[in-house]
C-alpha positions in Angstrom: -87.8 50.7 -39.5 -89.7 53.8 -37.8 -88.2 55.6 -35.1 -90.9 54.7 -32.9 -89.9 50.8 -34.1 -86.0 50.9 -33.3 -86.5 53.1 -30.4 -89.2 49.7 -29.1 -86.7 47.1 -31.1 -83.9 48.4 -28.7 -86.5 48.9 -25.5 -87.3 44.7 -26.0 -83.7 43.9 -26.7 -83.0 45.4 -23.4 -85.3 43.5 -21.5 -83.7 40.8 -22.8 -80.2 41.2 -21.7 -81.3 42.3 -18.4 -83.3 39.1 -17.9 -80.1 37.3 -19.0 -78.5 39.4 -16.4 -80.3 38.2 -13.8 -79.1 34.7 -14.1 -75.5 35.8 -14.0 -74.6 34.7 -10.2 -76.5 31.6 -9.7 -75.6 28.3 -10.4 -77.2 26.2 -12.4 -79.7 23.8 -11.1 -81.0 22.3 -14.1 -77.9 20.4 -15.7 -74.9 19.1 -14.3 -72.9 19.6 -17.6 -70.9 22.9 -16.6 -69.1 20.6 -13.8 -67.6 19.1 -16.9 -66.9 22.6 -18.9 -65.2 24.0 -15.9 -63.4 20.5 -15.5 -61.8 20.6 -19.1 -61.5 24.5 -19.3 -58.9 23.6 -16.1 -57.2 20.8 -17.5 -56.6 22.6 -20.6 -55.4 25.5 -18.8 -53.0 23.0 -17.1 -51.4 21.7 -20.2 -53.4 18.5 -19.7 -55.6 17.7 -23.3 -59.1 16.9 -22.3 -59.6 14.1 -24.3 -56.9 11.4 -23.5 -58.3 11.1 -19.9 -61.9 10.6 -18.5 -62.3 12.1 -14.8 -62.9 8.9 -13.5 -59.2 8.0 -14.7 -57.5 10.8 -13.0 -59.4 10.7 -10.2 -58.2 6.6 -9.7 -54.8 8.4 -10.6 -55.0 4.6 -13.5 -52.5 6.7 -15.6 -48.8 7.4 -16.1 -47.3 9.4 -13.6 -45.4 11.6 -15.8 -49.0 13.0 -17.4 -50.1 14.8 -14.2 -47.6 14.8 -10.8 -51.3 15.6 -8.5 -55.1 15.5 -8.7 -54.9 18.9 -6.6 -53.5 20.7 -9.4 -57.1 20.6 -10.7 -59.1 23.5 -8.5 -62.2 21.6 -6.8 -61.3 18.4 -8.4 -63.4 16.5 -5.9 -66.6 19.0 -6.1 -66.0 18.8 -10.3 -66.4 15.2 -10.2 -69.1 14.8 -7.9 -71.2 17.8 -9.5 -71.2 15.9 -13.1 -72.0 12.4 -12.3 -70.1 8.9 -12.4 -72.3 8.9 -16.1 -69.9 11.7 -17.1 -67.0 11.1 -15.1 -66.5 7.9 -17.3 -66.9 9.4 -20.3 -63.9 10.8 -22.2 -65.1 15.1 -23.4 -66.7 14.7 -26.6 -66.9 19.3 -27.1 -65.1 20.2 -29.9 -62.3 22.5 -30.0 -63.0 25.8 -29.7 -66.3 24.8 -27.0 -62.5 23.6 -25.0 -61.3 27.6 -25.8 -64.3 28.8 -24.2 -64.3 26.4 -21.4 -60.1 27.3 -20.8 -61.0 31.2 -21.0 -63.9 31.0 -18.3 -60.9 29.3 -16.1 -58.4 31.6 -16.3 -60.8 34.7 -15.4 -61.9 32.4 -12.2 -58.9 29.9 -11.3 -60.1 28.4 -7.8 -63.5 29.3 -8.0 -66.7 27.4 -9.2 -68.9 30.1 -9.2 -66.8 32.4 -10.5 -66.1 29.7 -13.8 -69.8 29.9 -14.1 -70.2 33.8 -14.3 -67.0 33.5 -17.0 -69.3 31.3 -19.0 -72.3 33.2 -18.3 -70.7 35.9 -19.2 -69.7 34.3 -22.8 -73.2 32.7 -23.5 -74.9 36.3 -23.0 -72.1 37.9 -25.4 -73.2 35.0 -28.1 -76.9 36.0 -27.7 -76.1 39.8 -28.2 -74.6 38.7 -31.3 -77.6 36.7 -32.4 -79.6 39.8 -31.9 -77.6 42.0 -33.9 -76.8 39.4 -36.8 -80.3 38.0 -36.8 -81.9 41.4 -36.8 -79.3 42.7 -40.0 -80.4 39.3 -42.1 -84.2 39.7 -41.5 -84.0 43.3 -42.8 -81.9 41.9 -46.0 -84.7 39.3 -46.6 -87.3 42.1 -46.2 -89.0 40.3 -43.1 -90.2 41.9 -40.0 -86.8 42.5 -38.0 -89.2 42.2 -34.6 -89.2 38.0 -35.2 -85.4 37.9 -34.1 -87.1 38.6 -30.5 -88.9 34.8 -31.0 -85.6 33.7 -30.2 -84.0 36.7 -28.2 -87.1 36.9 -25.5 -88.3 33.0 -25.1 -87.8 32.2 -21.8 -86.8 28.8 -22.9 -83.7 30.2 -24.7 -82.8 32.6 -21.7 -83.5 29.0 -18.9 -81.6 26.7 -21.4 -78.6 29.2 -22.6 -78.0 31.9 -20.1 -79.4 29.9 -17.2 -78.3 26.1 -17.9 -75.5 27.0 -19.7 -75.2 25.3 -22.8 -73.4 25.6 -25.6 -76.3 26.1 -28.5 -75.9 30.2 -28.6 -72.5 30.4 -28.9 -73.0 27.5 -32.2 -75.5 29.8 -33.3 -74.2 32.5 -33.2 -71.3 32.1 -36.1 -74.2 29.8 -38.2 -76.3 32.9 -38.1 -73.5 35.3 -38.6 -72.1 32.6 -41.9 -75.7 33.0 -43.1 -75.9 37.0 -43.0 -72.2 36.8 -44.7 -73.4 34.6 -47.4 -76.2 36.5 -48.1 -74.3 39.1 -48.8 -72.2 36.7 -51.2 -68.6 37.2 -48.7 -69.1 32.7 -48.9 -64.8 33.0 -47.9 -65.4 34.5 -44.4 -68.8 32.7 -44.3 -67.0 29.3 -45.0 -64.5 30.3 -41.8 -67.5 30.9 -39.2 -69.2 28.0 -40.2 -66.0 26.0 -39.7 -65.8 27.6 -36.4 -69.6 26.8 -35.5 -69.1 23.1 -36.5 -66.1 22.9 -34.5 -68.1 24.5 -31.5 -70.8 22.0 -31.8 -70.8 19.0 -34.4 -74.5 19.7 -35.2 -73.5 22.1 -38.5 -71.9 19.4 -40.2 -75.2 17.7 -41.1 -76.2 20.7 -42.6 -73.3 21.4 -45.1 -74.8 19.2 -48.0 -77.7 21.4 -48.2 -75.0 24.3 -49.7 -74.4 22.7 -52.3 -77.4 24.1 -54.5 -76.7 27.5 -53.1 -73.6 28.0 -54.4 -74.2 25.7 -57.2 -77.7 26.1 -58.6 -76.5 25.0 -61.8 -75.1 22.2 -61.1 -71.6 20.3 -61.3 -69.0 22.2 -63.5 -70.9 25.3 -64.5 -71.6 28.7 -62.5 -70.8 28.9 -59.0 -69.1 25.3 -58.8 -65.4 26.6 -57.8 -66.7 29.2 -55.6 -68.8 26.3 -54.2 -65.8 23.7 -54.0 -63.9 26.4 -52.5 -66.3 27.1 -49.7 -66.5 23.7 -48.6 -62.5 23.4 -48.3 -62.2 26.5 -45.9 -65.2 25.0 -43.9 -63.4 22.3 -43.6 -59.7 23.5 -43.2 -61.3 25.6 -40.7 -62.4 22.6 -38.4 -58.9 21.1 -39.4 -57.2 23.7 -37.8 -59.4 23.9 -35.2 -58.9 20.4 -34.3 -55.2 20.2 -35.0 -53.8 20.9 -31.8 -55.4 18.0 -30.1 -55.0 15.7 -32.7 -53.3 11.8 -32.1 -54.5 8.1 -32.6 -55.6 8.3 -28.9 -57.4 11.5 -29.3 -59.7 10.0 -32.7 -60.1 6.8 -31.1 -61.9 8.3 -27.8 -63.6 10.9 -29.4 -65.2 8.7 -31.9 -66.2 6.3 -28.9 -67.8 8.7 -27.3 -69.6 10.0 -30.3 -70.9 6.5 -31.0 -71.8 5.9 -27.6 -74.5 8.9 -27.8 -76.2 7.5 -30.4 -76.3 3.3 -29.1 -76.6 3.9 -25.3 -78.4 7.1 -24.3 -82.1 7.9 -24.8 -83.7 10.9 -23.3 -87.3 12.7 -24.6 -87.4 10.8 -28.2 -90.4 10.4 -30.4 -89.8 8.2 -33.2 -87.4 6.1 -31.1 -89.4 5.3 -28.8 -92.4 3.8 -31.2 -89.2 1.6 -32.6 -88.2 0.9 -29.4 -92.0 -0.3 -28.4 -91.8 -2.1 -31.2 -88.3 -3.6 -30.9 -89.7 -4.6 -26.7 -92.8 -6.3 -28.3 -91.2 -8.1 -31.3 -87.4 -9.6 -29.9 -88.0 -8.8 -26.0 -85.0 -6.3 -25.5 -84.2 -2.6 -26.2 -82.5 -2.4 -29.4 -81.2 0.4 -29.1 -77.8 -0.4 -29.8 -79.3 -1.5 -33.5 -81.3 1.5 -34.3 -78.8 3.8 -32.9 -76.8 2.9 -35.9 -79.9 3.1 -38.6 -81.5 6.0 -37.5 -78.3 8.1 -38.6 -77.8 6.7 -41.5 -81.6 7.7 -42.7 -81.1 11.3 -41.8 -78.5 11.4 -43.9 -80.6 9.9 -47.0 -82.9 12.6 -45.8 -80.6 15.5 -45.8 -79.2 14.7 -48.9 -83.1 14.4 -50.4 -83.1 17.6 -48.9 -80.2 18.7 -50.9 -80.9 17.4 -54.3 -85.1 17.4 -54.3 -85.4 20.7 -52.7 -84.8 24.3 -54.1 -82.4 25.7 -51.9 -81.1 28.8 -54.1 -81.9 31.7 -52.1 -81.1 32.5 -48.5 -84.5 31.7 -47.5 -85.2 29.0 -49.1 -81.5 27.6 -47.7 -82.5 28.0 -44.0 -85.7 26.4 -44.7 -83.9 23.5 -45.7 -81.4 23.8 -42.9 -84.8 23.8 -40.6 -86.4 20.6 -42.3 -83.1 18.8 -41.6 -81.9 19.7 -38.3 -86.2 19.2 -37.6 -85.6 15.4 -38.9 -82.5 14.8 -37.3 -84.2 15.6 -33.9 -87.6 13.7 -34.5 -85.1 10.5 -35.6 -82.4 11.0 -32.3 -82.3 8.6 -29.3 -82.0 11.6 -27.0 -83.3 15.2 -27.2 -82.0 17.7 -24.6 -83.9 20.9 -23.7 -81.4 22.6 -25.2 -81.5 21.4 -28.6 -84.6 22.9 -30.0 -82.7 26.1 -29.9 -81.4 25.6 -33.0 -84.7 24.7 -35.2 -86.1 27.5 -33.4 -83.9 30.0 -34.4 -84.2 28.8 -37.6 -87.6 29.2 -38.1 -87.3 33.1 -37.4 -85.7 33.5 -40.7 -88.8 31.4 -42.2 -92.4 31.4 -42.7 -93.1 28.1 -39.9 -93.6 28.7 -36.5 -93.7 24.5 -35.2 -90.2 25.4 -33.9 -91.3 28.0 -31.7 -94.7 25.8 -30.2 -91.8 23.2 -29.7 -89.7 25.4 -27.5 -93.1 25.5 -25.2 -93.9 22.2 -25.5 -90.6 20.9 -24.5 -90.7 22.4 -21.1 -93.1 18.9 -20.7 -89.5 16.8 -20.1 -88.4 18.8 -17.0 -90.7 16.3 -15.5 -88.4 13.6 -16.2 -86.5 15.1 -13.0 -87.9 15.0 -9.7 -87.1 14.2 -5.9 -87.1 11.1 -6.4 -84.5 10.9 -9.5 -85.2 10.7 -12.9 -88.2 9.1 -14.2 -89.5 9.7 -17.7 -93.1 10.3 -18.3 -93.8 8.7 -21.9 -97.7 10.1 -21.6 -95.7 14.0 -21.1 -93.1 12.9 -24.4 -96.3 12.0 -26.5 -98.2 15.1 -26.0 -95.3 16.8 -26.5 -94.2 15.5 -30.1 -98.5 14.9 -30.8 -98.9 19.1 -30.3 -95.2 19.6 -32.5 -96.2 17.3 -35.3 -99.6 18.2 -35.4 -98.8 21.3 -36.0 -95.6 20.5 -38.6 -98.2 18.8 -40.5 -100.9 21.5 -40.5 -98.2 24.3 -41.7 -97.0 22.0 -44.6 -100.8 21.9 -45.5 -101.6 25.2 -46.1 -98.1 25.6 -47.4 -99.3 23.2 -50.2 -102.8 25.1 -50.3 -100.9 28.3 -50.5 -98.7 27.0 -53.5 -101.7 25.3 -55.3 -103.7 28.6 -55.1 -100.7 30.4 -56.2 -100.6 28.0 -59.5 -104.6 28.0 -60.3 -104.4 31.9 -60.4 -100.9 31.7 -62.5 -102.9 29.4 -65.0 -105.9 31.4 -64.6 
């Protein structure tokens, strides 16, 4: 980079942190989820673990006496509960272990206050952008592209709403996938195996993604070069989330976390695509939503597709490994039952490090589900959903096109 390009790299990553900035006393009015992070950042705090007892449960005080003496041992235990809904209140916490760390830490900095959990958090999801920013920029440079795209992420005000604003968890996830990447890249795969542990056991979402290492490490193949460095990676990733989770583990602990994980998939459905055709179809066909049938299928045909991905696709350099990452996490999201906001963060931070830009058209495009919330409640617009996913696939479709135009040209002139 020039001078004159660092000295405006550095002018735009400023303007980003101060719009982050500006978010930094307010409370979110877009998602009721921090009640819940502030909720089980307390309870940890307290000695309490966050996943034996649902709100509602301690709130009804339906549980032995010995496992909490008072209700007012939780700071603004009434305002918690009310802020994140009877949906959530009955729900056992289904964040991973070190998304708990980060909750406990934001309650210790701000013990009796709401607003002051929410600057603690605020305060974290900025420090996980900052660190995208500086990662992301050091990986483009090492795969020669334009170090300016980091800002497609860095400056979209749909990051900065969603993250900073909203505050969910996505950037803090990212941050240690994008940081894993920029390690292996530079072959350190031992500390890179230990972030991406850490990421996974911030939010699940990484563990869909690890099949598609395997050709990385391995491009050879079973037994040959790169196979033990390869095995090895995957048993730090996942003695990393072992040790992550091992505080909290118990028979109660798996059995409620693995209900609530289920239940995502078989009851909720928020801003789908392909669902919903099923689900048309499903209404038309037997009369009922059958949701609670495909929420079972649909998983299991990402994972044929991921591992397609894995074993169809070249995925031996860096670049060509994050395109895969993208296709996959792009599937998994165009297959869910429910797509939050915040989700598309990750496909479209992805896509920096890539040559397709459907990610970033989707982080515009799915400003069209804020509609689903108005003064009257929630009411999904299916019109809003389909021009939504029309515009992203449209354009998914066009990019692999010329891809394949690209490629075929390439070929002609090769033979030529």
């Amino acid at each position: 980079m020039t001078q004159y390009s660092k000295l405006n790299f550095w002018v735009l990553a400023a303007f980003g942190i101060l719009f982050r900035l500006l978010f930094l006393p307010a409370i979110p009015n877009l998602s009721q989820d921090f009640y819940r992070f502030i909720w089980d950042g307390r309870l940890l705090n307290l000695g309490i673990n966050p996943y034996v007892f649902t709100p509602q449960q301690l709130s009804n005080a339906d549980l032995p006496a010995s496992s909490l003496t008072s209700l007012d041992a939780i700071s603004n235990s009434s305002i918690l509960i009310k802020g994140m809904g009877g949906l959530n209140a009955s729900h056992y916490s289904n964040y991973p272990p070190i998304n708990q760390l980060c909750f406990a830490l934001a309650g210790l900095l701000a013990k009796g206050s709401i607003l002051g959990s929410v600057i603690g958090l605020r305060i974290l999801m900025i420090l996980a952008d900052i660190g995208i920013l500086y990662f992301g920029k050091k990986l483009l440079e090492k795969l020669k592209l334009p170090a300016r795209n980091i800002f497609w992420y860095f400056l979209n005000p749909f990051i900065i709403i969603e993250l900073t604003g909203n505050l969910h968890f996505e950037g803090v996830m990212l941050l240690f996938l994008v940081w894993a990447l920029y390690l292996l890249h530079k072959d350190k795969w031992f500390w890179a195996a230990i972030l991406l542990g850490i990421s996974v056991s911030v939010k699940l979402l990484p563990l869909l993604l690890l099949p598609l290492f395997y050709k990385y490490l391995a491009p050879e193949g079973l037994f040959k070069k790169g196979f033990w460095i390869m095995k090895k990676f995957y048993w730090v990733v996942f003695g990393t989330i072992a040790i992550t989770f091992a505080p909290f583990l118990s028979k109660v602990f798996l059995l409620n976390f693995g209900t609530t994980i289920g239940l995502w998939f078989q009851r909720f459905e928020f801003n789908a695509s392909v669902y919903y055709i099923i689900r048309w179809i499903g209404f038309q066909s037997v009369g009922w939503n059958i949701i609670a049938t495909v929420g079972l299928v649909l998983p299991l045909v990402v994972i044929a597709c991921v591992i397609i991905l894995t074993f169809f696709r070249k995925n031996q350099t860096t670049q060509q490994l994050i395109t895969g990452l993208l296709f996959a996490v792009s599937i998994y999201f165009l297959l869910s039952t429910t797509v939050h906001p915040w989700y598309v963060a990750t496909p479209l931070l992805l896509s920096v490090f890539t040559k397709y830009k459907f990610a970033l058209v989707w982080s515009f495009m799915v400003f069209l589900s804020y509609a689903a919330y108005g003064a009257e409640g929630f009411n999904e617009n299916l019109a809003l959903v389909a021009i939504e996913y029309s515009v992203v696939i449209a354009v998914v479709l066009l990019e692999l096109f010329q891809d394949s135009q690209t490629r075929n040209g390439s070929h002609r002139e090769t033979i030529t």
